[in-house]
N, C-alpha and C positions, 0 to 999 in steps of 0.2 A: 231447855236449850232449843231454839231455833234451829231448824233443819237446814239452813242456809249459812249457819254456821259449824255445821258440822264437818267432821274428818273426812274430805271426799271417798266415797265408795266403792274399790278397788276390787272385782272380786273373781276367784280364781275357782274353775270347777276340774280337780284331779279324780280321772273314774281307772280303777284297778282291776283287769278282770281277769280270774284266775279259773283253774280246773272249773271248781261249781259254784262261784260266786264272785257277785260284782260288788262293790264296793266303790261308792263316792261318795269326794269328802269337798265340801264346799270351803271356800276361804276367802274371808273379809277383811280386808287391807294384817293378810298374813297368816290370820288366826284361824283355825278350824272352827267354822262355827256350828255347822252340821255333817253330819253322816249318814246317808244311805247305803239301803245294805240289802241284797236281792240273793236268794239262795235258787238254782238249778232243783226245780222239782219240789220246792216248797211251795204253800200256798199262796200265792201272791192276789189277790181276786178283789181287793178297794178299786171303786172307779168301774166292774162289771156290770154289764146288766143283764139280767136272768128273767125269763118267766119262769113263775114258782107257782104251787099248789097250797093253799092255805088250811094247814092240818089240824091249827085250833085257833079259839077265838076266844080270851080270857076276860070279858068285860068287868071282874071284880080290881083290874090292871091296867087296862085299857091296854090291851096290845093283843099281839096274834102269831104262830110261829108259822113257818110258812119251807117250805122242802123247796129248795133250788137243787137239790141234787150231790148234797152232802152229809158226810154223818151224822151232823148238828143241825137241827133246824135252825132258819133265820127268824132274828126276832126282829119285829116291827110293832111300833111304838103308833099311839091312836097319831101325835102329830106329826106323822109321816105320813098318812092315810092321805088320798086324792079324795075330795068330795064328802068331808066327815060333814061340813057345817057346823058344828056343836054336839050334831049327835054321837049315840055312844058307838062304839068301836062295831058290836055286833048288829047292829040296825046296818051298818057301812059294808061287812064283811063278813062270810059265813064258810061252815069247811065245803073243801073242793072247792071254790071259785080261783078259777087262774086269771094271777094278777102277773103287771111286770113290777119288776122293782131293781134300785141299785145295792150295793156294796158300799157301806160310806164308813164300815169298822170294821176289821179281821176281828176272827174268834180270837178272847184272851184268856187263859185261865181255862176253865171250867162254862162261861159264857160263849155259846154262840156266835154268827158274824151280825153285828146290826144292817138292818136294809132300810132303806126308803123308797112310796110309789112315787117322789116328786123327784124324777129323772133329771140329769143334767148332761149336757155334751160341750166339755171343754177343750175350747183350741187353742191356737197360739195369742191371738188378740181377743173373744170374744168364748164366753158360757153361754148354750143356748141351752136353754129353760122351757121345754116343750110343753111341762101344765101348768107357765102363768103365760101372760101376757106383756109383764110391764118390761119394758125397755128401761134397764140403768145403767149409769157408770161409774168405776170403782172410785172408793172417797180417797183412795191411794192419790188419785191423780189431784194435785191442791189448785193448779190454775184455774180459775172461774172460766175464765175464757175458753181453755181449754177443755174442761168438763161440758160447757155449752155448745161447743162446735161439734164432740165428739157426740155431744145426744140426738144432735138436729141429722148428724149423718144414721145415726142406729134407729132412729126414728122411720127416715125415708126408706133405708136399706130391708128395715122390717115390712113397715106398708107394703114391700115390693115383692120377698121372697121369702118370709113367713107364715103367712096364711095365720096372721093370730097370733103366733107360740113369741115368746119373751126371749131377750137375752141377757146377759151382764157384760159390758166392757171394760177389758179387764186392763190393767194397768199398764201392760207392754202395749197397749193401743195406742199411746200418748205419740207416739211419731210414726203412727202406723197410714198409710194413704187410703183414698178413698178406694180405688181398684183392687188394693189388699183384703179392706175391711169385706166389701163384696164379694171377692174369693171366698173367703170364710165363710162365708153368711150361706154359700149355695154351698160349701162343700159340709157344713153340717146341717143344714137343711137335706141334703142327699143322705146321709149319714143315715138319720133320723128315720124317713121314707125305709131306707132297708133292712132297719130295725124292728121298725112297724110292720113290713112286708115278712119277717122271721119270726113275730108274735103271733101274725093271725094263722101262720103257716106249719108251726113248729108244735108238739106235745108238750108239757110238763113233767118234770123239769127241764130245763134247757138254755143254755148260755146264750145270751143275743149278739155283746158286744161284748168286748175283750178291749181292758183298757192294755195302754202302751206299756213296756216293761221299763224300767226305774232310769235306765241309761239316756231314751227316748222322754222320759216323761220331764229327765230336768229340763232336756232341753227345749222344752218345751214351754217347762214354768220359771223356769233361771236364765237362760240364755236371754241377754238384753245389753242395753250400750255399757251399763257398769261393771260387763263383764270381759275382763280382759282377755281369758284364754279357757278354752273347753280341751282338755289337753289328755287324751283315752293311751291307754299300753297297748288295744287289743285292734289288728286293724280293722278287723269285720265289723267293731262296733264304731272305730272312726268312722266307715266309710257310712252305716246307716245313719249312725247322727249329723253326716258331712250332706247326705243325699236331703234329708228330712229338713235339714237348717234352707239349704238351699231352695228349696221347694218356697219356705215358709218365710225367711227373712234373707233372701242371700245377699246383704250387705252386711250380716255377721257371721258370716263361711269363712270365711280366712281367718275369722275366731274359733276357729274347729281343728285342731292340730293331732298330729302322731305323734308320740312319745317315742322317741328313738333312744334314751339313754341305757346305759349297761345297768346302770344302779336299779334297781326294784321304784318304781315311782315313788310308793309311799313311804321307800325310806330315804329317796332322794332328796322328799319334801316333809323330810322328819313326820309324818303320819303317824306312823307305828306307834310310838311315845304317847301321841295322846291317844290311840287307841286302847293301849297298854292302862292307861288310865281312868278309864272310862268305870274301870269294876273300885275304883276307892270310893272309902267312903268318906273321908277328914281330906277336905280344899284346904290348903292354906290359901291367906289370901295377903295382897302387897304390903301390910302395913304392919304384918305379923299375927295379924287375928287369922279365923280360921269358918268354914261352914261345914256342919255335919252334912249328909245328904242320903237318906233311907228310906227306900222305897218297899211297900206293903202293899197289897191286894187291893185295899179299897184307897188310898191314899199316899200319897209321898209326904213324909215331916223333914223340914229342914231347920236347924239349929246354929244359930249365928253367936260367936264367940269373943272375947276380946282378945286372948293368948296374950302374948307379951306386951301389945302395942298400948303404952300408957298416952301418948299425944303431949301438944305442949303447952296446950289450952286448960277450958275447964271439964272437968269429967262429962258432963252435956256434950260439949263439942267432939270430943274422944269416940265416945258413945255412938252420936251420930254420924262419926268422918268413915267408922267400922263400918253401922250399918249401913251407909250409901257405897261401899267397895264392896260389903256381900252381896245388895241388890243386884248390882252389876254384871257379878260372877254367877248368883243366883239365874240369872235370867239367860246366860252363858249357857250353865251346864244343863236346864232344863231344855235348850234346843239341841245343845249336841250328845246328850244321853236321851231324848224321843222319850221326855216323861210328861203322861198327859192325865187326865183325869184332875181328881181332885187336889190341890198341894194344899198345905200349913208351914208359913213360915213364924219361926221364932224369933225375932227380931230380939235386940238387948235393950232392955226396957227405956223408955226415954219418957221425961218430965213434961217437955213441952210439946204442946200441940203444933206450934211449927216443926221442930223438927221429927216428928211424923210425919209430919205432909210432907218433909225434903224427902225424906225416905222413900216415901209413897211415891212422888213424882220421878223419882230417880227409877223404882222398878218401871213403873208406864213407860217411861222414857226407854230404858233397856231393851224390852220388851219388844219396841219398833219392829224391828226387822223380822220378827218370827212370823213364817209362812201360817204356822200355825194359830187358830182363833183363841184369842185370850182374854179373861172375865178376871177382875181385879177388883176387891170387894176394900170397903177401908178398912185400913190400920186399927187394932184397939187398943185401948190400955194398956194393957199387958204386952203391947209388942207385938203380935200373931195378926199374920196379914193367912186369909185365905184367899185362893183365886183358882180359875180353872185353866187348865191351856186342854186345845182339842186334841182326844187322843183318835187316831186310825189305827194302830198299831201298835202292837207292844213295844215295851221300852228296848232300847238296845242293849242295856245292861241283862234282861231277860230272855234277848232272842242270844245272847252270845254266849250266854250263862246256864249253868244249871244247880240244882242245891249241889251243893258237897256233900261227897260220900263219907269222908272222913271226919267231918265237923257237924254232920246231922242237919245241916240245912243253916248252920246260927250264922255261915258266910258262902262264899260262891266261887267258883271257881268256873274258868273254861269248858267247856263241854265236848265231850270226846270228837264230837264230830269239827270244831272247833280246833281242837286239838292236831286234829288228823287233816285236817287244810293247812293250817301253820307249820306243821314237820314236813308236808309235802313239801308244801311253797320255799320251807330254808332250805331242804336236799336240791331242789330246779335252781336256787340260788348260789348252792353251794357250786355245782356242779355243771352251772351254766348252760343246763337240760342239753348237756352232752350225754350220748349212750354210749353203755357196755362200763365194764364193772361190777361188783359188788360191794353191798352198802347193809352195816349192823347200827338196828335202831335198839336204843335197850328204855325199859320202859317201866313204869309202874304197872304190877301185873294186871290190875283190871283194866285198864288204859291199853295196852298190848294184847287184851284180849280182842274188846271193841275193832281196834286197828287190825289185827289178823282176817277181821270178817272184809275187808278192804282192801286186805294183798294185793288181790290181781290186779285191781284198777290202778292202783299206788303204780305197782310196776309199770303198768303199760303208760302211765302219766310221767313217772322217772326217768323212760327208759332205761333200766338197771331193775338187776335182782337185787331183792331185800329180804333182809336175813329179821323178824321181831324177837327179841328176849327180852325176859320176864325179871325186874330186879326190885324185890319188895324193898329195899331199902330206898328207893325215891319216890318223892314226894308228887302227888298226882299230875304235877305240871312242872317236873324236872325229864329230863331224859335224853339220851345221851346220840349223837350221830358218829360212826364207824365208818372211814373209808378201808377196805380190804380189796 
């Protein structure tokens, strides 16, 4: 399908910001199609840049770990390395030498954060690119003309106030002005210099740059004409994203609004529900079939079903009418459950070699809109497509989740801390974060245990005393609220 026949693109960013976490959930002509999710005092550190101490240098691996100043060493990988050539990792890098590097992976699991030396400083039109040189622009933008105008201006713009270093123009360029683009170009260029001036200056370990926090960063990578409304509950973050838009594009500032409703935004804008959904694992999907979707350590397997849907055609066309609606959905949920790394999909086996290609074209196609980079290998025999989407970040089903205590890990459940935002958030809703009274929470007793360690803050967040009791007969994520 032509992109000039497509469903115009309508899209709405609702950001929820609560005690200790911010929550935004993006939406495409209605649909939630992603979720950002920023925690108060967790590690947020993708997009930093650090000078770091290089602690080892494994050349039977080609890679090297390297101390930014955290419990885990960062790993760096030889093709991130400035200046390899060809050669091997240890000819390039040895221990003690301080290098800078970025953040381009949180720690997940048991792995470390990945880093890269080949820096990047991304703004609202323009990546500048300090250890290349080439000047491009993004393939997002399809006009020829357009892509040509935009190169001849980043060309001149470079000659003038780069000194060498590279950019990439980035796809909200496309109706960006000359005087803008130039803005840019000398306010990361300055960026850059004071970077440079805190490397040659500062010890190892040590933080140079501190990227934007998740509120700031959409608006930074989302906010654009297809976007109808930026629409925050929290006003200190309206007004920095109101200040920031302004600065950067203020002809879509009055796309920057306050949430003034009584209702809870995300439930005003049914959120919750898909949020609530996030941890299944069996999609139905429109026709009656169905997609499994399980996620493991090294992999995500996805398994596509027929269920009831028999069609009215021949078992071929059944077959394939399923697997291009799981494609679809497929490619749905793997952006708004943030599942990256390796997948396997199961496809229901099909005879002809066209309609594997329908299939196949139907995932690419799907696919579009995902911020994230996506590797789509072909369909085989057997149905099983693999492909890769980019992970930065653990899945959201794993930052929201933790094993189960009571099932030994075979399913998931909410995590206490998890837990203990959600009972906050319904009591401020309950109670319309009016003070004075008291309030009985009765709980599962390990759950009520965790929550006790959090009393005082709960309270002083409540306004109201709170009474926790211990009720083994509920279930880890039942529990009861008392007004007294």
């Amino acid at each position: 399908m032509s992109k000039n026949l497509e469903q115009p693109r309508e899209v709405e960013v609702l950001v929820n910001t609560s005690f200790e976490e911010t929550r935004i959930a993006i939406l495409e002509n209605e649909r939630v199609n992603e979720l950002v999710w920023e925690r108060r005092g967790a590690l947020n550190i993708v997009g930093n840049i650090y000078k770091g101490t290089v602690e080892n240098v494994l050349p039977g691996i080609s890679s090297a770990f390297l101390n930014i100043g955290y419990e885990k060493n960062a790993y760096l990988y030889i093709s991130d390395v400035i200046g390899t050539d060809k050669k091997n990792i240890d000819k390039v890098l040895r221990k003690g030498q301080e290098v800078m590097v970025q953040v381009v992976k949180d720690a997940i699991s048991t792995k470390g954060m990945k880093v890269t030396m080949d820096v990047t400083l991304p703004g609202r039109y323009l990546v500048l690119t300090p250890n290349q040189s080439f000047v491009g622009v993004s393939k997002n933008i399809e006009s020829a003309e357009m892509r040509h105008k935009l190169n001849e201006i980043m060309q001149d713009l470079a000659a003038k106030h780069l000194n060498g270093m590279g950019c990439i123009v980035r796809t909200e360029a496309e109706e960006a002005t000359h005087e803008e683009l130039e803005r840019e170009v000398k306010y990361l260029y300055r960026q850059w210099q004071s970077i440079l001036k805190k490397f040659e200056e500062s010890h190892s370990p040590k933080l140079l740059h501190e990227d934007m926090d998740a509120v700031l960063q959409v608006a930074r990578d989302v906010l654009s004409e297809d976007v109808k409304v930026y629409l925050l509950d929290n006003k200190k973050d309206y007004e920095r994203v109101r200040d920031f838009v302004e600065k950067n594009s203020p002809d879509l500032a009055d796309r920057v609004q306050l949430y003034k409703g009584k209702t809870p935004i995300f439930e005003a804008y049914n959120i919750e529900p898909e949020i609530d959904n996030l941890r299944k694992i069996k999609l139905p999907l429109p026709n009656g079939g169905s997609i499994i979707i399980q996620e493991a350590e090294s992999l995500c397997a996805i398994d596509v079903n027929t269920g009831k849907f028999t069609g009215n055609k021949s078992q071929e066309e059944t077959v394939t009418q399923t697997n291009i609606e799981a494609a679809n959905e497929i490619a749905h949920q793997l952006r708004l459950r943030n599942i990256g790394g390796i997948i396997v999909i199961d496809f229901i086996d099909m005879r002809k070699a066209s309609s594997r290609r329908r299939v196949l074209e139907a995932l690419s196609q799907a696919v579009q809109g995902d911020r994230a980079k996506i590797r789509i290998l072909p369909i085989t025999k057997l149905g099983l497509v693999e492909m890769t989407r980019e992970r930065k970040r653990a899945s959201t089903g794993s930052f929201i989740s933790e094993e189960c205590p009571q099932c030994h890990g075979s399913g998931r459940v909410l995590s206490a801390e998890s837990m203990r935002i959600k009972i906050q958030r319904e009591i401020y809703d309950l109670t319309n974060g009016r003070p004075g009274g008291n309030l009985r929470v009765v709980l599962h007793p390990a759950l009520a245990d965790a929550i006790k360690n959090h009393q005082e803050d709960i309270e002083q967040n409540i306004h109201r005393t709170l009474k926790i009791q211990s009720d083994p007969q509920l279930a880890w994520e039942d529990y009861k609220i008392v007004l007294e």
